[in-house]
N, C-alpha and C positions, 0 to 999 in steps of 0.2 A: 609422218612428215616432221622434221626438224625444224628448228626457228629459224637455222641458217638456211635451209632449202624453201621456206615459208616468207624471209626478209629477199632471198633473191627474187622469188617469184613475183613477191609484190613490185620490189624495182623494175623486174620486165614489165610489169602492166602499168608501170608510170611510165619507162621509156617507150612502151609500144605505144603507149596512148596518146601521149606528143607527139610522134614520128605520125600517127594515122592521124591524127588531126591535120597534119600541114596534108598529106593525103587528101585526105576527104575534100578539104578547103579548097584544091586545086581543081577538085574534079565537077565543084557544084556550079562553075561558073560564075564564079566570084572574080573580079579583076585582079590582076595582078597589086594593082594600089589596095584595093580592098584589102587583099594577104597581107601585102603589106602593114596596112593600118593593124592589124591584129598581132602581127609579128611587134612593131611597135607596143604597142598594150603590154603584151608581154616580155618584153625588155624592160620595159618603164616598171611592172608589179616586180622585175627580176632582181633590179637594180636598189629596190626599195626595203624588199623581202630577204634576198635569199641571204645575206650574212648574219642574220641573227636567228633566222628559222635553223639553220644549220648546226649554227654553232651552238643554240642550247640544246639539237636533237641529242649532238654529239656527248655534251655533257652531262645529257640525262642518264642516261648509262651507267656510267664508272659511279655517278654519286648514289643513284638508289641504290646500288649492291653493298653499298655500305653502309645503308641505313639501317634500325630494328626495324617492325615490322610496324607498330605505330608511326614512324617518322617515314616512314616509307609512303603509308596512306594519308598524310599531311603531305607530305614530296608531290604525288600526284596532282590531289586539288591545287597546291599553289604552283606546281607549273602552269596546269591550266590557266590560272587565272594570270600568270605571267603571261603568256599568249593573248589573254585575250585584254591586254593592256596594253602591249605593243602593237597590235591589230589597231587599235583605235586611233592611237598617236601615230602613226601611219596613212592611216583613213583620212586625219585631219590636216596632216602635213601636205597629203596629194591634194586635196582638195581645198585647201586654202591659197597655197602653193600653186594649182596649175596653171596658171597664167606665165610666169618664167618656169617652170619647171618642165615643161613640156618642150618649149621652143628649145632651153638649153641641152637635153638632152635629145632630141629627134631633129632638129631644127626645123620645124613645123612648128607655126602660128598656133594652131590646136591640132590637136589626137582625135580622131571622130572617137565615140562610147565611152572618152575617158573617165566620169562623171558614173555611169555605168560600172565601169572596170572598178572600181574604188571600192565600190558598195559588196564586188564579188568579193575583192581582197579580205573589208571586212570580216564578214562571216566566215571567208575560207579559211584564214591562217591559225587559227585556235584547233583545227582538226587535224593539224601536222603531229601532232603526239600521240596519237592514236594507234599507230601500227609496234611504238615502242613503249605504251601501255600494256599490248597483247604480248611486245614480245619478254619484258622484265617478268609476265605474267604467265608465260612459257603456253600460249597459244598459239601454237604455229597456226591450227586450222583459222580460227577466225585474223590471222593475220591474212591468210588467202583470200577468203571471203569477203574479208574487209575491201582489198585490193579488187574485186571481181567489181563489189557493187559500185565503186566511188566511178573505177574510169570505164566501167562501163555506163555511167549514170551519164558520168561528162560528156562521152562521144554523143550519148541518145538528146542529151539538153542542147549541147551548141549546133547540131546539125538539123536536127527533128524541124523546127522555126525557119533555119532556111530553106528546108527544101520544099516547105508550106510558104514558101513566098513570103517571111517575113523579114528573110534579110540578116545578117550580121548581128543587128543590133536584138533583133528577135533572141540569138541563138545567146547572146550575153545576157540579156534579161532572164532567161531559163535557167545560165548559170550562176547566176545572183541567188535565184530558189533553192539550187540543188547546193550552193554555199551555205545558207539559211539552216535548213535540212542536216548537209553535216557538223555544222554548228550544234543545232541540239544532241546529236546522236553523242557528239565530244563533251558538252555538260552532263547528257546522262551517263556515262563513262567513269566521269572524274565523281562525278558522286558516288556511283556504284563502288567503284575498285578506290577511292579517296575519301578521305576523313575532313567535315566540311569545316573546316580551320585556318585561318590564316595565322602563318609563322614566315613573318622576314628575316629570321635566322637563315631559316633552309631557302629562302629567293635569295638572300645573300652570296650564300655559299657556291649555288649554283651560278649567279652570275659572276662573282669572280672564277669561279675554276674553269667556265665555258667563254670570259674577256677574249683569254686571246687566240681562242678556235675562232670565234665570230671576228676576229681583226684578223687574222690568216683568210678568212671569208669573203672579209671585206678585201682586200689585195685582190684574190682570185675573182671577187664580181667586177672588180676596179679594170681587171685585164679584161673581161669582157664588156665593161662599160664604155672603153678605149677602143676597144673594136670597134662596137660598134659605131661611136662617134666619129671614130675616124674613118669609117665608110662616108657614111654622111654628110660629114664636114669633106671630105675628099671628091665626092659624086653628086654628091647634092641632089639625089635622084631616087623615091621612095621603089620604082621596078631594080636598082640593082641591091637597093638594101634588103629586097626579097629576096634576089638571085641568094646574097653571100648569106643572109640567113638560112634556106636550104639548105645551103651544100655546108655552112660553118656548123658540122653534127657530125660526131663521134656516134660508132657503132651502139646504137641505144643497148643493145643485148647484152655486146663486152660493159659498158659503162654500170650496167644496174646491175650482172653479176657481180664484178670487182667492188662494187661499192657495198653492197650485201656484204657480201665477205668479208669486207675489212673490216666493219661495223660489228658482225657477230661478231667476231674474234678475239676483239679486245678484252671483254672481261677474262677468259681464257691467258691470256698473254699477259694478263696482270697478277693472276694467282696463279699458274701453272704455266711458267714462263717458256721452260724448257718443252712442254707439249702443246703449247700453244706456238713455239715455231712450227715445230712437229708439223704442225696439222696447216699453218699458214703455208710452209715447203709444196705439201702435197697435195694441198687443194688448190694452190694458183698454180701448181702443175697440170691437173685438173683441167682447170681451164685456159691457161696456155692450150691444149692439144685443142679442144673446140675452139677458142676466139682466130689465135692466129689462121687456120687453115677458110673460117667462115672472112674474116677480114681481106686476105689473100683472094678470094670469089670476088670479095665485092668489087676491089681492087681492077680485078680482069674485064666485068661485069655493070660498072658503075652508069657508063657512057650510052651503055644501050637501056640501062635502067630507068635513070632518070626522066628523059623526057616520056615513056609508056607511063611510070607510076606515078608523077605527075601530071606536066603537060611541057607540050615544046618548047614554051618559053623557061623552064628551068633547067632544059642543057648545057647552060654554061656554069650549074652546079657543081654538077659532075668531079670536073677538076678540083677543085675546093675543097670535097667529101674524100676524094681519094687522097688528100696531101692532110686532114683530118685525121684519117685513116689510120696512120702512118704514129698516132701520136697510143696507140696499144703498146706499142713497144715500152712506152715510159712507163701507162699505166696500170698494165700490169704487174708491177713492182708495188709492193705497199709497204714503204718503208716509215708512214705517218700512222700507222695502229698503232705499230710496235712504239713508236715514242711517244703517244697518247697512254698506253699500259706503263710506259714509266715516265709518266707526269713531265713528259719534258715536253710542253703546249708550246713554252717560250721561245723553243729553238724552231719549231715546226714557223710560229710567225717570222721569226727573223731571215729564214731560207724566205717564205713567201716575198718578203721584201726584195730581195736579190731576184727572187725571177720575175718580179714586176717591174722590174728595173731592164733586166735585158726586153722583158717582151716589149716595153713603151719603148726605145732606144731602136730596136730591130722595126717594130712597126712600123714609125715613120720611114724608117730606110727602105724599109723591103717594100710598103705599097707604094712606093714613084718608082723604082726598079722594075716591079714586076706584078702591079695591082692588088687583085682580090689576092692573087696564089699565093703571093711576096707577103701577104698579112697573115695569111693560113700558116706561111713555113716559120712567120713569127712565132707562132702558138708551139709546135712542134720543138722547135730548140728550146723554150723556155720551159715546158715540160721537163725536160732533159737535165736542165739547170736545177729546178727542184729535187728532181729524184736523187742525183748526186751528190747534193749538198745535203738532205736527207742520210745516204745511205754511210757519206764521209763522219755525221755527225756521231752514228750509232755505231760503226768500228772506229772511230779514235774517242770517241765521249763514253758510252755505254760499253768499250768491250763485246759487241755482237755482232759476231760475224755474218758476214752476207751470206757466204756459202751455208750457214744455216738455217738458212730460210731463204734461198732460192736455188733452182735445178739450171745450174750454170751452163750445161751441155746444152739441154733444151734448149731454152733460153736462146742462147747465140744461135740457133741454128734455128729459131722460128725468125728470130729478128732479122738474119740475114734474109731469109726469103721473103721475107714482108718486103723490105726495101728492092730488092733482085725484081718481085713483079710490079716493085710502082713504075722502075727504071723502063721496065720493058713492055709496058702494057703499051 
């Protein structure tokens, strides 16, 4: 097994493991407000977390391969302990903070579990380095492993408590534990494979070179923070901010292989430029022939899906998922590795600006035109807008052509059928 077929695998078991969560949630009898409360929770931990967790995952990468082998084992322990400083200030922000921070973002008076949810966050966000400890560390297996025990741990703690009658708030209390848990497994790691030192040279370093991945983060959670507000704010009504949470999800499978992929590849694409297209060409080839044709099923297949694998009050998902659907086309292009391998972070946030400029500008228009869909197709064009202005930057700035690193025939000829069966489904 490979690190790059080890870093995909693990993304499926993050994307199957959310998608089977809202599953399971549907199935155990929970209300639809209840779902909802939980979908909230995690919007709120999304919105709080996910632009910095990202953006130093990303920049952990490029900087350890540069380091000796000493500074390398210093690199580790103070990422760690970088995590687990913004973990806190986090921790203390929600929780000093929830009083307006909760209404302003959900517009709900109070979040039922919030209080709960905080204390998960805590312990959980320090173990996000972990699968690219194993993988700088060329463990592909225990990168699987790794991936096997966490979301399998997760489905067995948030469900286990409800189906024992304790309720929601049961199943977050177990998550708290199983937070706790991979907390330690992440300080015994960072001391095992890290050298116990503190050097704010190398946190330095690594925060400036990952500022403005984590502000390109910050955009892309800001388009989804917008989303969701603008549900909200627009319906006032926590069953339809369930409906569009369902159906607002990208193929989990296409998302965690391409993101796998893009991720390995960079160090490649930073040393062996030329073979690291190479190999970017023919792997997203690769997977163009499985996404498109799997995305194209779901496409035909959505409408009779969703209310069986959930429940009948989320058929009017359906529609939402399949104009979701529709946004593989953009991302399967990864035109932001190749300008992460040549250090152009800068230009990657200033396209992010431009498409969170159409997507806010499109959103209001398109949800009084035409609802949840009109907010979905929001998403979709501003995709579209990034990729472009991406792929403009790297043949007029960078000299690198698209046709060398992507299979143009294919290409056109999945993307037309993608859109051919949304038309006609």
């Amino acid at each position: 097994m490979t690190t790059t077929l080890a870093l995909q695998f693990f993304q499926m078991m993050r994307m199957g493991s959310a998608i089977l969560t809202g599953i399971l949630l549907a199935k155990t009898g929970l209300s639809t407000a209840e779902i909802g409360a939980w979908e909230m929770l995690l919007y709120l931990g999304t919105t709080f977390t996910f632009f910095w967790v990202n953006g130093l995952l990303q920049g952990m990468l490029p900087i350890h391969s540069k380091l000796g082998e000493a500074a390398q084992k210093e690199f580790i322990f103070n990422n760690f302990l970088l995590f687990c400083g913004i973990a806190l200030v986090v921790f203390l922000v929600l929780i000093i903070g929830e009083s307006w921070i909760a209404p302003a973002l959900t517009g709900l008076t109070q979040v039922p579990y919030f209080k709960l949810f905080c204390f998960y966050l805590l312990f959980n966000l320090p173990s996000y380095p972990v699968e690219n400890i194993y993988l700088v560390k060329e463990h592909p297996l225990r990168i699987a492993l790794w991936g096997m025990a966490i979301f399998g741990l997760h489905l067995v703690a948030i469900f286990l408590p409800i189906l024992l009658g304790l309720g929601l708030g049961g199943g977050i209390k177990a998550l708290v534990v199983l937070g706790f848990l991979k907390f330690l497994w992440s300080f015994r790691l960072a001391l095992s494979y890290g050298s116990f030192k503190f050097n704010p040279d190398l946190l330095k370093a690594l925060i400036l070179f990952s500022a403005p991945l984590m502000l390109t983060t910050v955009v892309g959670n800001l388009m989804l923070l917008f989303d969701n507000w603008l549900v909200n704010w627009h319906f006032k009504d926590p069953s339809v901010f369930a409906i569009y949470r369902y159906g607002a999800r990208e193929f989990p499978l296409a998302l965690a292989l391409l993101t796998a992929l893009g991720t390995s590849l960079i160090p490649n694409l930073s040393v062996l430029p030329e073979i690291g297209l190479r190999d970017l060409k023919s792997k997203s080839l690769r997977l163009m022939h499985l996404l498109f044709p799997l995305n194209i099923l779901l496409i035909c297949t959505s409408a009779w899906l969703f209310p069986r694998v959930f429940n009948p009050d989320f058929a009017l998902s359906a529609p939402i998922f399949n104009i979701y659907l529709l946004t593989l086309a953009s991302r399967v292009l990864l035109p932001a590795s190749i300008m992460m391998a040549n250090d152009d972070s800068g230009n990657i946030f200033r396209i992010s600006i431009l498409e969170m400029s159409v997507k806010v500008i499109l959103g209001f228009w398109f949800i009084r035109l035409w609802g949840l869909e009109g907010l979905a197709w929001s998403v979709v064009i501003s995709f579209w807008v990034e990729k472009i202005g991406l792929i403009l930057i790297l043949e007029l700035k960078h000299g690198i052509r698209t046709l060398d690193w992507v299979s143009w025939k294919w290409y056109l000829f999945y993307v037309s059928a993608l859109f051919v069966s949304y038309w006609i489904q």
